[in-house]
C-alpha atoms as one frame of an Amber mdcrd trajectory, in Angstrom:
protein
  90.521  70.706  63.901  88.769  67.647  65.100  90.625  64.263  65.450  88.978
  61.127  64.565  90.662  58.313  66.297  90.882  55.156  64.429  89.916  51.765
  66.497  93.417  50.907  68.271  92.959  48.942  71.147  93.371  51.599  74.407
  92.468  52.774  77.226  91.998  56.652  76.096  88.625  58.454  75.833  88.148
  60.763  72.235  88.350  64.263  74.423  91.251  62.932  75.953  92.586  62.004
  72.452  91.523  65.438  71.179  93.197  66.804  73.585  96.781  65.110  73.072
  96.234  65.944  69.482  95.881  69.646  69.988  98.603  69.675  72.409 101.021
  67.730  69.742 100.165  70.044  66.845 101.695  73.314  69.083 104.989  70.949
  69.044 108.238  69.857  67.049 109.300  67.016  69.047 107.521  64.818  71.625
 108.637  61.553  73.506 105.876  59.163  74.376 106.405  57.043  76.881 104.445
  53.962  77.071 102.672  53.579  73.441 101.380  50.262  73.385  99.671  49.340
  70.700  99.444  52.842  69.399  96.341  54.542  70.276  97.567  57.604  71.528
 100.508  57.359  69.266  97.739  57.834  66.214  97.061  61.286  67.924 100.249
  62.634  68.547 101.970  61.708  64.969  98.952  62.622  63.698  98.973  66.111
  65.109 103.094  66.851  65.698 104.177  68.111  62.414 107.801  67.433  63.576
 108.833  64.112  64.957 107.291  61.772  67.410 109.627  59.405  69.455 107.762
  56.129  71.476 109.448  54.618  74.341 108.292  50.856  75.008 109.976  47.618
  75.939 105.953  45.817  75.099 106.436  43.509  78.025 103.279  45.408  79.863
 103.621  46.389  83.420 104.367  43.313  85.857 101.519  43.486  87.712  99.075
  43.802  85.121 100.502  40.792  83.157  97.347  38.646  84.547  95.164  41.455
  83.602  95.002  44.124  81.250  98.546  43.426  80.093  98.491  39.792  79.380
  98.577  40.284  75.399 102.407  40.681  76.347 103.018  37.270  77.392 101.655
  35.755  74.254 102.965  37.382  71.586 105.033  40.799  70.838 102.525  43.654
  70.927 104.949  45.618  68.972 103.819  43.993  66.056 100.862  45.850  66.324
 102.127  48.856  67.230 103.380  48.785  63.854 100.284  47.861  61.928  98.318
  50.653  63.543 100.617  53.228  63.319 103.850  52.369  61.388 102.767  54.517
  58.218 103.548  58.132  60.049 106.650  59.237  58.478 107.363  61.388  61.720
 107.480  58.260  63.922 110.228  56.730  65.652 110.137  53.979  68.251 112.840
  53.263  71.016 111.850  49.754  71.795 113.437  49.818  75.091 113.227  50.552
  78.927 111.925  54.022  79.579 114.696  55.527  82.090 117.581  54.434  79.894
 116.156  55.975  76.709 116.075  59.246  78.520 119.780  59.096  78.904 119.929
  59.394  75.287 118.684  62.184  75.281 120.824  66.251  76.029 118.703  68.226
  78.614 116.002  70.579  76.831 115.619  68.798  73.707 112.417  67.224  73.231
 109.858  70.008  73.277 106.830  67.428  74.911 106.745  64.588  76.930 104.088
  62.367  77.115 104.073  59.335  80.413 101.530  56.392  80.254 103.905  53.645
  81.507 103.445  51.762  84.147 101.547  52.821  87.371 103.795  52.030  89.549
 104.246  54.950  91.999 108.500  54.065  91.507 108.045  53.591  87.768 106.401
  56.718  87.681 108.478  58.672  89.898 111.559  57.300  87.801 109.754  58.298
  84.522 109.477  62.233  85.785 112.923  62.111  86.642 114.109  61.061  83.784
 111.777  62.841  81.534 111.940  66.245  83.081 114.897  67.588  82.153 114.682
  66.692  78.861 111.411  68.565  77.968 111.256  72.216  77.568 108.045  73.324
  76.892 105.331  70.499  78.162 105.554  67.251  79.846 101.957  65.225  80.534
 100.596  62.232  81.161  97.762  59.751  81.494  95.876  57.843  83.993  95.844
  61.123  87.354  92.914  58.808  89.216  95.896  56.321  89.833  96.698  57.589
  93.560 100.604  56.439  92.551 100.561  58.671  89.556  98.797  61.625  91.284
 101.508  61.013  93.967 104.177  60.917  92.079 102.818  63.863  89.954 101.972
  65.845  92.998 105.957  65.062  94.481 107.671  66.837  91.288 106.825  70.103
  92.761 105.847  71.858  89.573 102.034  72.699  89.330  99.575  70.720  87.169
  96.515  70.756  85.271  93.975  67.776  85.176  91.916  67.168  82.006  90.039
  64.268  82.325  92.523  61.473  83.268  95.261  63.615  81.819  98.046  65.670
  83.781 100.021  68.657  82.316 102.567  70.753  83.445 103.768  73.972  81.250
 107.512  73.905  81.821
């Protein structure tokens, strides 16, 4: 099946989108952490036919609040989070930091993870950990041509695929 992505402000190319929307259909449950306004959100609701948790706190990363993320200084993105993608039925959002909303979570629960948080090589290496164990089947990410995130990918141990700026590892 081919996904069509609507126009969400992102960073994510369509094979990249495909991709995560393939992935999502083969699942029950995914976390996505760091969903912005939505973009790859679209893709994963749209193919998970079970639910599809997001993990933001909108405040962008700190050091991309004079760039890329200065949106979040001026008004509260998740506003249009839910605009673009508040009509999935199979969406729920966990407007809050990242780590902690992994402790809500029993070990083995979520069936895929998805990371595209911050770039920080600690924020990412904190995101891993937490996410992890709570995955059982899948956890991936965005953004591998960030040498923190390829670090921090590489560190976990567990071997990884690269498709296009995506990272997966089967658990």
């Amino acid at each position: 099946m081919i996904y069509e992505p609507p126009n969400i402000a992102g960073w994510m190319c369509v094979p990249e989108l495909q991709w995560l929307f393939e992935k999502s259909a083969q699942m029950q449950s995914i976390v996505e952490i760091g969903c912005w306004m939505g973009k790859t959100t679209h893709a994963l609701c749209s193919g998970c036919p079970g639910i599809v948790i997001a993990v933001d706190h909108f405040k962008g990363c700190p050091n991309e609040r004079d760039g890329p993320h200065i949106e979040a200084t001026q008004r509260d993105i998740s506003q249009d989070f839910w605009r673009n993608v508040g009509h999935f039925k199979n969406l729920s959002l966990l407007k809050m930091d990242s780590v902690k909303a992994a402790g809500l979570f029993r070990p083995k629960t979520i069936d895929m993870g998805f990371i595209d948080a911050s770039h920080e090589y600690p924020d990412i290496k904190a995101d891993l950990s937490a996410w992890l164990p709570v995955c059982r089947k899948l956890i991936c990410g965005h953004d591998i041509g960030y040498p923190s995130v390829r670090q921090a990918v590489e560190e976990s141990g567990k071997p990884y695929s690269v498709i296009g700026s995506n990272w997966s590892m089967e658990l």
